[in-house]
C-alpha positions as CSV (number, residue, x, y, z in Angstrom):
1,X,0.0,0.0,0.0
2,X,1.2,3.5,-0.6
3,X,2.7,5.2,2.7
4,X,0.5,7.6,4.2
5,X,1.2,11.1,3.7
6,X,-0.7,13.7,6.2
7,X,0.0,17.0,4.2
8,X,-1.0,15.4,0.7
9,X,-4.2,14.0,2.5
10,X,-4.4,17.7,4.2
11,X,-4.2,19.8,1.0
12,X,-6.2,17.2,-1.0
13,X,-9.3,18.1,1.6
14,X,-8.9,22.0,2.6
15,X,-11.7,24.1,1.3
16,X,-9.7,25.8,-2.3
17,X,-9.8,22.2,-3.4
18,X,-13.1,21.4,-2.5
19,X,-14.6,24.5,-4.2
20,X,-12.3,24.2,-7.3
21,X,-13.0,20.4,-7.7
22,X,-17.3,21.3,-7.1
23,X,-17.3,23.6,-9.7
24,X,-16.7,20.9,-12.5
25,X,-19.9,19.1,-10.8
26,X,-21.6,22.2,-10.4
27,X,-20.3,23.5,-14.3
28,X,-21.6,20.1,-15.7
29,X,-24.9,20.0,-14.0
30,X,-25.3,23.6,-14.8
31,X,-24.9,22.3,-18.6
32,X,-26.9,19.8,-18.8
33,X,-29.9,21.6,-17.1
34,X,-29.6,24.5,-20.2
35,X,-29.4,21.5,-22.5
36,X,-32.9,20.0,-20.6
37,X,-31.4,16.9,-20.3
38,X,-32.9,17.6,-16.8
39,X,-36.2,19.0,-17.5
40,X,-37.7,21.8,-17.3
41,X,-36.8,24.2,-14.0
42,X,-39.4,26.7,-13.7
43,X,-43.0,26.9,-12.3
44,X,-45.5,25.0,-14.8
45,X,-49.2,23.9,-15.1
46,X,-50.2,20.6,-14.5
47,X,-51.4,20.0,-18.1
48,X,-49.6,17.6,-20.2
49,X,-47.0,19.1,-22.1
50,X,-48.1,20.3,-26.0
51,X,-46.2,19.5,-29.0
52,X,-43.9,21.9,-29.5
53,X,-43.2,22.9,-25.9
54,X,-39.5,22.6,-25.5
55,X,-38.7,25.4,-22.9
56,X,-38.6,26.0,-19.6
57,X,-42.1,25.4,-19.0
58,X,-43.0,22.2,-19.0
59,X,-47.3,22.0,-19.4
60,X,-49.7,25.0,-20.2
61,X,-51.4,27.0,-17.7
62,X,-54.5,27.6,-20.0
63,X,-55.7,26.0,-22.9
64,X,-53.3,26.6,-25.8
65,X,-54.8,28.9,-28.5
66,X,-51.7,30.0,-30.4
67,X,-48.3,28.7,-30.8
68,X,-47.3,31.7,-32.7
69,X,-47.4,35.5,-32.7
70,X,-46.5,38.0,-35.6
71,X,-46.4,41.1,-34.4
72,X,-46.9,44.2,-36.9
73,X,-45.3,47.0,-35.0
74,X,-46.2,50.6,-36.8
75,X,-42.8,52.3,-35.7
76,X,-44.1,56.0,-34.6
77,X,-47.1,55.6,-33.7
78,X,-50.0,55.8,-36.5
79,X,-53.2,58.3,-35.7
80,X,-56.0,56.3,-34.1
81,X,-58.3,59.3,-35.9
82,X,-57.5,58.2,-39.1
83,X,-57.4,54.8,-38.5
84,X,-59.8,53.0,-36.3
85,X,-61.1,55.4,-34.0
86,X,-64.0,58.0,-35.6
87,X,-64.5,61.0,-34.0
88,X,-67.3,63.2,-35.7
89,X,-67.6,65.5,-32.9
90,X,-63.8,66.3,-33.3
91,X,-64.1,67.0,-36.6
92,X,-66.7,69.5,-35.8
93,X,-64.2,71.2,-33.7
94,X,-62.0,71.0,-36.2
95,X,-59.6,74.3,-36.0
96,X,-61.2,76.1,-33.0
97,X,-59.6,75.7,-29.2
98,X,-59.6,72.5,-27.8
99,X,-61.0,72.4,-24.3
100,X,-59.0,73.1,-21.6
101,X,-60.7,70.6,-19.1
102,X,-59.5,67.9,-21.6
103,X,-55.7,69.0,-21.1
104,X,-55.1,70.8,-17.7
105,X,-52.1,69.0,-16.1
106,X,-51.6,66.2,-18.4
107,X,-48.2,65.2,-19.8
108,X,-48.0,66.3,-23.6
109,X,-44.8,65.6,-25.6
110,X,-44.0,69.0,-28.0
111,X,-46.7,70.6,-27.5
112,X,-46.5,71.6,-23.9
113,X,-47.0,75.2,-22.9
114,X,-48.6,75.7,-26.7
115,X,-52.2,77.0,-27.6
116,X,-54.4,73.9,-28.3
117,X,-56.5,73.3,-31.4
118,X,-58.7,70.6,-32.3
119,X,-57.5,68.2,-35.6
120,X,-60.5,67.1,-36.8
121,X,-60.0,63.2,-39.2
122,X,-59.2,64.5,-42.8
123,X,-60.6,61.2,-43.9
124,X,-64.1,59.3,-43.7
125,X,-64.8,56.1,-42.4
126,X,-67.5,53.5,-43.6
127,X,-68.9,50.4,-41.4
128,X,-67.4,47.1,-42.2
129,X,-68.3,43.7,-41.6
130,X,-71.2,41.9,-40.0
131,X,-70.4,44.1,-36.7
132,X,-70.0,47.4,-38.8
133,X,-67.2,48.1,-37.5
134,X,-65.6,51.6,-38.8
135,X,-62.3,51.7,-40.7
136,X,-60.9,54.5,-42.0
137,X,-60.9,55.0,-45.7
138,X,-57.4,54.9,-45.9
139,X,-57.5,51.1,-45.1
140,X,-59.9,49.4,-47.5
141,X,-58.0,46.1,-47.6
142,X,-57.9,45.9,-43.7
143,X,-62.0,46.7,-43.6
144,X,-62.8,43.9,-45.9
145,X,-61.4,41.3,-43.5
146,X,-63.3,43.6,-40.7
147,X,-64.8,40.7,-39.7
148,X,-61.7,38.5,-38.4
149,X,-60.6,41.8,-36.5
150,X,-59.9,42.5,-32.9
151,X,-60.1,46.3,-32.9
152,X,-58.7,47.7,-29.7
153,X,-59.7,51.3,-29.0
154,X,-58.9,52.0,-25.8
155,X,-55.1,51.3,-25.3
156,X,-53.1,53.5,-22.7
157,X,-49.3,53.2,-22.2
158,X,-47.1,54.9,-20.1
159,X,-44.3,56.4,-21.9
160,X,-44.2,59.3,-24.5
161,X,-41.2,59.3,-26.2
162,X,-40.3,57.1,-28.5
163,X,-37.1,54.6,-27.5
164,X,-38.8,54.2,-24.2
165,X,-42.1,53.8,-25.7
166,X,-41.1,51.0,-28.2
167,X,-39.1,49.0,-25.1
168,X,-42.0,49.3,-23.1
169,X,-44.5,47.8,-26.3
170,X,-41.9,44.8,-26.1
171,X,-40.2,44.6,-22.9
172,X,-43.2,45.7,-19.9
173,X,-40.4,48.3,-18.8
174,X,-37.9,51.1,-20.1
175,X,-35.3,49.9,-18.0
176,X,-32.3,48.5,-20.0
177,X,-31.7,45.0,-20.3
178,X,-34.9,43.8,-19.3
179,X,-36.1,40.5,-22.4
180,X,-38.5,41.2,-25.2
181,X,-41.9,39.8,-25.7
182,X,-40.4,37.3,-28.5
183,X,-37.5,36.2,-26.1
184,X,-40.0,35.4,-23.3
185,X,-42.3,33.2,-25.8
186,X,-38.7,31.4,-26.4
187,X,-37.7,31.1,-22.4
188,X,-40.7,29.4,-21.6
189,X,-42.2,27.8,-24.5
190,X,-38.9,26.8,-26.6
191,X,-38.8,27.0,-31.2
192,X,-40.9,24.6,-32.7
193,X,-38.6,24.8,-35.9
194,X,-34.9,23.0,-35.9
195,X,-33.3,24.9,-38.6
196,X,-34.6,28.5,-38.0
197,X,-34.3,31.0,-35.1
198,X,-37.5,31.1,-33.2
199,X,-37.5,34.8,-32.7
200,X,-36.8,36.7,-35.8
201,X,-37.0,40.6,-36.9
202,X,-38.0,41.9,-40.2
203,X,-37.8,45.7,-40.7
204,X,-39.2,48.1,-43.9
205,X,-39.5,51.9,-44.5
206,X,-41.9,54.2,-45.9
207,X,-41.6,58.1,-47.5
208,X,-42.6,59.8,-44.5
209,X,-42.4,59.6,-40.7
210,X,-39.4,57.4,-40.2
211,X,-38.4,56.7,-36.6
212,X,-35.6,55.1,-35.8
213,X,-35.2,51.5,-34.0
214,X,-33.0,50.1,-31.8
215,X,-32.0,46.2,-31.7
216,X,-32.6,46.4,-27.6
217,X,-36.1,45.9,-28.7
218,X,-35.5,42.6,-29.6
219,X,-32.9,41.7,-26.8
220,X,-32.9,38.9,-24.7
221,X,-31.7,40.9,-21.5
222,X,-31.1,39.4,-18.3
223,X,-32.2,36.0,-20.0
224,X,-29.2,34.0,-21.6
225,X,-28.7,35.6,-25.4
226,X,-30.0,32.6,-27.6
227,X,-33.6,34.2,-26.6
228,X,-32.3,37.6,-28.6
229,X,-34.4,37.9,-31.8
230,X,-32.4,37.7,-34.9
231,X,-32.7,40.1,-37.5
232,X,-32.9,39.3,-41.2
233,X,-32.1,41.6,-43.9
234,X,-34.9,42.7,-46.2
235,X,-32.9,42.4,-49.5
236,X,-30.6,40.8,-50.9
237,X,-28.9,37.9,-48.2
238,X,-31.0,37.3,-45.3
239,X,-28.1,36.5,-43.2
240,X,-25.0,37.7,-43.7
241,X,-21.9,34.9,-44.8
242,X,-24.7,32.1,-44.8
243,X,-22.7,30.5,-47.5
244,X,-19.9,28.4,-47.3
245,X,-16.3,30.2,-48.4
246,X,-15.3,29.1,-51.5
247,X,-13.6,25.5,-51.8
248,X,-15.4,24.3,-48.4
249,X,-17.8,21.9,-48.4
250,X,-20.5,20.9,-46.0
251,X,-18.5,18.1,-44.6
252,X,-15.6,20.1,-43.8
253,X,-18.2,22.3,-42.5
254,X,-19.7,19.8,-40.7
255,X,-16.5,18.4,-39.3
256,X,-15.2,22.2,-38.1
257,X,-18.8,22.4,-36.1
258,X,-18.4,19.3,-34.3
259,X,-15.1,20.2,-33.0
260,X,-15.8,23.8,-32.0
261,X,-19.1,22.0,-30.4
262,X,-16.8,19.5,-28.3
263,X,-13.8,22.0,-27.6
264,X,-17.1,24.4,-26.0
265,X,-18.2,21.3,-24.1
266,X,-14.8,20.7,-22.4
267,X,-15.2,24.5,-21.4
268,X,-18.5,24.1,-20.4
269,X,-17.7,21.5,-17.6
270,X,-15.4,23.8,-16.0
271,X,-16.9,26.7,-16.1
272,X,-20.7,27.6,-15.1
273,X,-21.8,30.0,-18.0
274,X,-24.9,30.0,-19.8
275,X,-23.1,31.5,-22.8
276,X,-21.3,28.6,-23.0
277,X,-24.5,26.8,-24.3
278,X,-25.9,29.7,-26.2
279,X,-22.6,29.7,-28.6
280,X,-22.7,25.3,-29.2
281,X,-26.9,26.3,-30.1
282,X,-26.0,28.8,-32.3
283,X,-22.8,26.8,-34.0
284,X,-25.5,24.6,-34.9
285,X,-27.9,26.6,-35.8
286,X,-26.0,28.3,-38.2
287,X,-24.9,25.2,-39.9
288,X,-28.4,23.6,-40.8
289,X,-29.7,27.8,-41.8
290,X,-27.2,27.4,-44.7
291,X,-29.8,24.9,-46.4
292,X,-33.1,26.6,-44.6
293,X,-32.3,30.2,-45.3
294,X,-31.9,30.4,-49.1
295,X,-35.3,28.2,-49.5
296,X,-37.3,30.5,-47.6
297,X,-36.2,33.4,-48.7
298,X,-36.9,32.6,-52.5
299,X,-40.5,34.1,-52.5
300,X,-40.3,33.3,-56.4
301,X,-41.3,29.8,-55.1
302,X,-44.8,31.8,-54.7
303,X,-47.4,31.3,-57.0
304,X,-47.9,34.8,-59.1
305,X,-52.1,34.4,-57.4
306,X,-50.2,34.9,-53.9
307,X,-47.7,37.6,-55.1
308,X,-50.8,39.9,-56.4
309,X,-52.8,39.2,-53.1
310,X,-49.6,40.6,-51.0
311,X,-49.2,43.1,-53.7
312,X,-45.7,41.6,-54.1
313,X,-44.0,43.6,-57.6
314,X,-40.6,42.5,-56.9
315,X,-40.2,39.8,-54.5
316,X,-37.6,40.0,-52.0
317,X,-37.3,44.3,-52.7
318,X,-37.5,45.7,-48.5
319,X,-40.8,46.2,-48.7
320,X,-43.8,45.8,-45.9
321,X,-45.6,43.7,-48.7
322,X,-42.4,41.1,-48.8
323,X,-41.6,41.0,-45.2
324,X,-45.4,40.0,-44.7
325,X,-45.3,37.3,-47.2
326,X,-41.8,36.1,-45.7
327,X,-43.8,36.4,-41.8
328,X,-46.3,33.7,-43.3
329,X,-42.9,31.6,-44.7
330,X,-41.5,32.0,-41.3
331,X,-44.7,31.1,-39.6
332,X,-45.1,28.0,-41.7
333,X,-41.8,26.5,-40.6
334,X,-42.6,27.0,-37.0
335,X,-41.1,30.4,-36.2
336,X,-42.5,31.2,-32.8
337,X,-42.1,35.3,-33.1
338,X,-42.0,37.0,-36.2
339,X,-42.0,41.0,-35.7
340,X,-41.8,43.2,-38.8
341,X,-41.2,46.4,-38.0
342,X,-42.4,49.1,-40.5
343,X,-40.8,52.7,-40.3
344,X,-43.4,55.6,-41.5
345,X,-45.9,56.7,-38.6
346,X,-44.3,59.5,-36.8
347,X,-46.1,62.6,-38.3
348,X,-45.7,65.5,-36.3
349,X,-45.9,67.4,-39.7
350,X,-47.1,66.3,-43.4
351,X,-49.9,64.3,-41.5
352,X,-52.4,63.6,-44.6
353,X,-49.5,62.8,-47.1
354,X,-47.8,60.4,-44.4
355,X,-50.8,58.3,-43.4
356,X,-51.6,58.1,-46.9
357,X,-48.3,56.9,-47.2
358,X,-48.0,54.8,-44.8
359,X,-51.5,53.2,-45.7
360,X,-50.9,52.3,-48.8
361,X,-47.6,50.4,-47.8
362,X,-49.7,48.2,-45.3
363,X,-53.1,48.1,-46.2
364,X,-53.3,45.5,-48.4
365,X,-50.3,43.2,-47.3
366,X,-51.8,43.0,-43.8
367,X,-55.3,42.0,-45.2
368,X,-53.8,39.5,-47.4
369,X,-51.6,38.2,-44.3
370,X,-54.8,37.4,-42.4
371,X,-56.5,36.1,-45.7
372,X,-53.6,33.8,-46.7
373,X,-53.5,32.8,-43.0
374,X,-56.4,31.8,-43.0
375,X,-56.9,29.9,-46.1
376,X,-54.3,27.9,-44.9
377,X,-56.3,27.3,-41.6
378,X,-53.1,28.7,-39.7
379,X,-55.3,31.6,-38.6
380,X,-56.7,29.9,-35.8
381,X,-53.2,29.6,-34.1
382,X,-51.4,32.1,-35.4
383,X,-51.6,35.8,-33.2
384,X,-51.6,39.1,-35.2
385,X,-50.8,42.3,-33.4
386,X,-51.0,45.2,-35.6
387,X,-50.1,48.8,-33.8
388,X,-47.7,51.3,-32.7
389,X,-45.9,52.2,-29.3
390,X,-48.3,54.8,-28.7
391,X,-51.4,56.8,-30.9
392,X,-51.7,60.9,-31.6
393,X,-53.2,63.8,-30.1
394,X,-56.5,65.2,-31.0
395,X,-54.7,68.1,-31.0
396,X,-53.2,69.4,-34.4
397,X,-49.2,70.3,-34.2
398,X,-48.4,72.2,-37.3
399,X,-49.8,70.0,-40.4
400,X,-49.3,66.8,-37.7
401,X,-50.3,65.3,-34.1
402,X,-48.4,65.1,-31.4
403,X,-47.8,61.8,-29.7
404,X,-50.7,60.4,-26.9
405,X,-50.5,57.6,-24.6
406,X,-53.8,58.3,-23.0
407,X,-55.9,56.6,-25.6
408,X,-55.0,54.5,-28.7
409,X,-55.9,51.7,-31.5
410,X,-54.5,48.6,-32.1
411,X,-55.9,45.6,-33.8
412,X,-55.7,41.6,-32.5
413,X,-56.5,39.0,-35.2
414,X,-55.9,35.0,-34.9
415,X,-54.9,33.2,-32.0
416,X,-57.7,32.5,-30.2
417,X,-59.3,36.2,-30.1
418,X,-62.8,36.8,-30.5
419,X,-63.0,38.4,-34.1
420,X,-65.1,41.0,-35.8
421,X,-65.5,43.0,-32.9
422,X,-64.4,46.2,-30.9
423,X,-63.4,46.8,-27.4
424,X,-63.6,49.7,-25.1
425,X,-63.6,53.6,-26.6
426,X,-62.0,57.1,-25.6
427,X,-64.3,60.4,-24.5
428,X,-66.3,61.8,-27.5
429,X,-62.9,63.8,-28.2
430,X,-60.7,60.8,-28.6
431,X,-58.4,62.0,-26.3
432,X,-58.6,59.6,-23.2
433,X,-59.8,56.2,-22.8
434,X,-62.9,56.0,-20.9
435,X,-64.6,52.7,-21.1
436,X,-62.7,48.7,-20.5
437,X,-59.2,50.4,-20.7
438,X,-56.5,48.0,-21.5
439,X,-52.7,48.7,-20.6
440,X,-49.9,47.6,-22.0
441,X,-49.3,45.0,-19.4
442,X,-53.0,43.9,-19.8
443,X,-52.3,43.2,-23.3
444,X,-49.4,41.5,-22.9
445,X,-50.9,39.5,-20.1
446,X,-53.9,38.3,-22.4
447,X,-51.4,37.6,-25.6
448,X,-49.5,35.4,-23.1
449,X,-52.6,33.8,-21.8
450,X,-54.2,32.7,-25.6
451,X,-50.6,31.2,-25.6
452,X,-51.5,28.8,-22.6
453,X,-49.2,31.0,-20.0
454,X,-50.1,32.7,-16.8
455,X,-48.4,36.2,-17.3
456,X,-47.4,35.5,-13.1
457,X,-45.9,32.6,-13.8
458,X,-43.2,33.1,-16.3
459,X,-40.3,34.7,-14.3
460,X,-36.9,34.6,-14.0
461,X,-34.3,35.5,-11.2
462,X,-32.3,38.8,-11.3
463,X,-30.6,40.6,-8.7
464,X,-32.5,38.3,-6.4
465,X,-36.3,39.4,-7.9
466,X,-38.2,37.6,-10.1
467,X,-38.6,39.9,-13.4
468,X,-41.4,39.2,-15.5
469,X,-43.1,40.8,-18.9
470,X,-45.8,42.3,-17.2
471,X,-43.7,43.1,-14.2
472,X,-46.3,43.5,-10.9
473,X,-49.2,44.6,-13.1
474,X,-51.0,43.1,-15.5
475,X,-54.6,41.6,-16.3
476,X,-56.1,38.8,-18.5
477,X,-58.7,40.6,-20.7
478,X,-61.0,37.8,-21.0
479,X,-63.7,39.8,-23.0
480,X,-61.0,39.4,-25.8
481,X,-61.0,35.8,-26.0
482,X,-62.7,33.7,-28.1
């Protein structure tokens, strides 16, 4: 037997050794919990678990109404008075003072401190649908599918500025580094599709009211980064360097992923970093989008019957139109959030040539969108959102509104939402919303609910809290649901 040494044994026990040598154990288990060889580790329903459901939640809270959302975010913040939301008494004001009881004390953007005058609607509005619901004339594509609508009139946020108005549409909060609505749906639910990110971006631009967009709105925050939305380019490669250099094949390729995937494993054991498996995911993810990428962006694939529908000239060319038809692409191949984001709402001046504008770039894709959707019967589970961070004032600012946060459309369609109807309404001035308001968090809260999640449910641990999309706030609006 080998003589008994007392220092070795000493040093071999002491506590630098034992917390060096635990960290491998601790490293690996760490791993292999991100890779779910363990399961699922946070709160869950006791449903069984859906097809599909690869995250960290392991069964449905609610019954499961969508498995998708595509979310058409109007980047400025389009009028609700030329839009959705008919005001004929302000039009009769049109011009003359607006009433100070209205505006006394309340936070306004640029027009602070300024002598008030009503904007009547430049446009007209006719009844749509089997509900009649009124759509502005600019949108006569969206009114003949009035009748598959969700039309939300009495949205309130809380922020009136732009950036922080856009994080809190995604994120619940304007503080930095908080995760997106798309990199929540991944957290908990997991990406149906193998050879696509299941969060990805698509962004277009119009003439007139372009705002710009940051990529924290599609960040993953405090959650590890293969949650973080990806965005694709609108023309010409998707994806940057998708391709193979030249004189490599796949099998080299294949061979060069394997080994960067094993070399990260060995670092993986010893060191307890999420990160670690975030870059072996995306190794392979990037791999298998060299065959998936180039297929699904070939919208010439598309029968001409579906180009005209979209409105589709030039496939592929940036535009709204494209990015819708490559949304229905994405959604087909099990994307779990597509957001397109479309630059051309922000009119503070040139307000009747910039919605016009701004129509005509989304009208008709959108329609056809819900129309191809549903035709395909991917309606039922597939959630629209159509809106903007925030609406605009009832008061005129120049040739343009200002931006509002006290009252504001947006439009649901899909998913599980009761259709062909509207919900709630603002004073007979359009300025505040008076009757079944629904915040922000509410809406996320309901979105999160047709997806088969209690909003309180799906957290995560930061800094010792547990942060969430809807925060502390937050209510299911039933009367929504189908």
């Amino acid at each position: 037997m080998p003589r008994f040494d007392p220092v070795t044994h000493a040093l071999s026990i002491n506590r630098r050794t034992f917390l060096s040598q635990g960290a491998y154990g601790l490293g690996a288990l760490a791993f292999a919990m991100l890779q779910g060889r363990l399961g699922a580790a946070a709160p869950s329903g006791s449903g069984a678990r859906p097809a599909g459901w690869n995250g960290m939640l392991s069964a449905p809270d609610y019954p499961v109404k969508a498995k998708r959302v595509i979310f058409l975010c109007m980047a400025g913040g389009p009028s609700q008075f030329e839009t959705f939301d008919h005001k004929p008494r302000l039009r009769e004001l049109h011009d003359q003072p607006f009433p100070e009881s209205f505006t006394q004390g309340q936070q306004l953007a640029q027009l602070q401190n300024r002598v008030l005058k009503a904007r009547g609607p430049f446009t007209e509005f006719a009844r749509h649908g089997r509900a009649g619901i009124e759509v502005s004339e600019l949108f006569p594509h969206l009114g003949s599918v009035a009748d598959d609508l969700c039309v939300i009139r009495s949205m309130q946020t809380e922020q009136i500025n732009h950036d922080t108005a856009h994080a809190f549409m995604n994120t619940g909060s304007i503080i930095k580094g908080r995760p997106s609505m798309g990199s929540w749906l991944l957290y908990g639910l997991g990406a149906e599709s193998d050879d696509l990110p299941g969060f990805i971006v698509l962004t277009s631009e119009g003439k007139h009211g372009l705002q710009p967009i940051s990529a924290r709105q599609w960040s993953s925050g405090i959650l590890p980064s293969r949650y973080q939305g990806i965005q694709f380019q609108s023309q010409g490669d998707a994806v940057h360097y998708v391709g193979n250099p030249e004189g490599v094949c796949q099998s080299t390729q294949r061979l060069v992923v394997e080994e960067i995937k094993r070399l990260n494993g060995l670092l993986a054991e010893e060191q307890v970093d999420p990160e670690i498996a975030t870059r072996i995911a995306q190794y392979e993810m990037a791999f298998k989008m060299q065959t998936s990428v180039p297929e699904l962006t070939d919208l010439r694939q598309e029968p001409q019957e579906i180009l005209d529908l979209y409105g589709v000239t030039s496939p592929g060319d940036g535009s709204f139109a494209s990015n819708c038809l490559l949304a229905r692409r994405l959604a087909e191949r099990g994307v779990r959030m597509i957001q397109l984001y479309h630059r051309a709402w922000d009119h503070h001046g040139q307000l009747e040539e910039g919605m016009k504008s701004g129509a005509r770039d989304v009208d008709q894709a959108t329609a056809a969108l819900i129309t191809d959707l549903k035709q395909r019967g991917m309606l039922d589970d597939t959630l629209i959102l159509w809106g903007g961070e925030f609406g605009r004032t009832p008061m005129g600012q120049g040739s343009g509104r200002d931006h509002h946060i006290l009252g504001f459309s947006v439009f649901l369609a899909g998913g599980g939402v009761k259709p062909g109807i509207t919900y709630g309404a603002t004073d007979e001035l359009g300025y505040r919303a008076v009757e079944n308001v629904v915040s922000v968090h509410d809406l996320h809260a309901t979105m999160l609910a047709l997806m088969g999640i209690d909003h309180r449910r799906l957290a995560a641990k930061f800094q010792g809290l547990d942060i969430r999309l809807t925060g502390v706030a937050g209510e299911v609006v039933t009367d929504l649901m189908a």
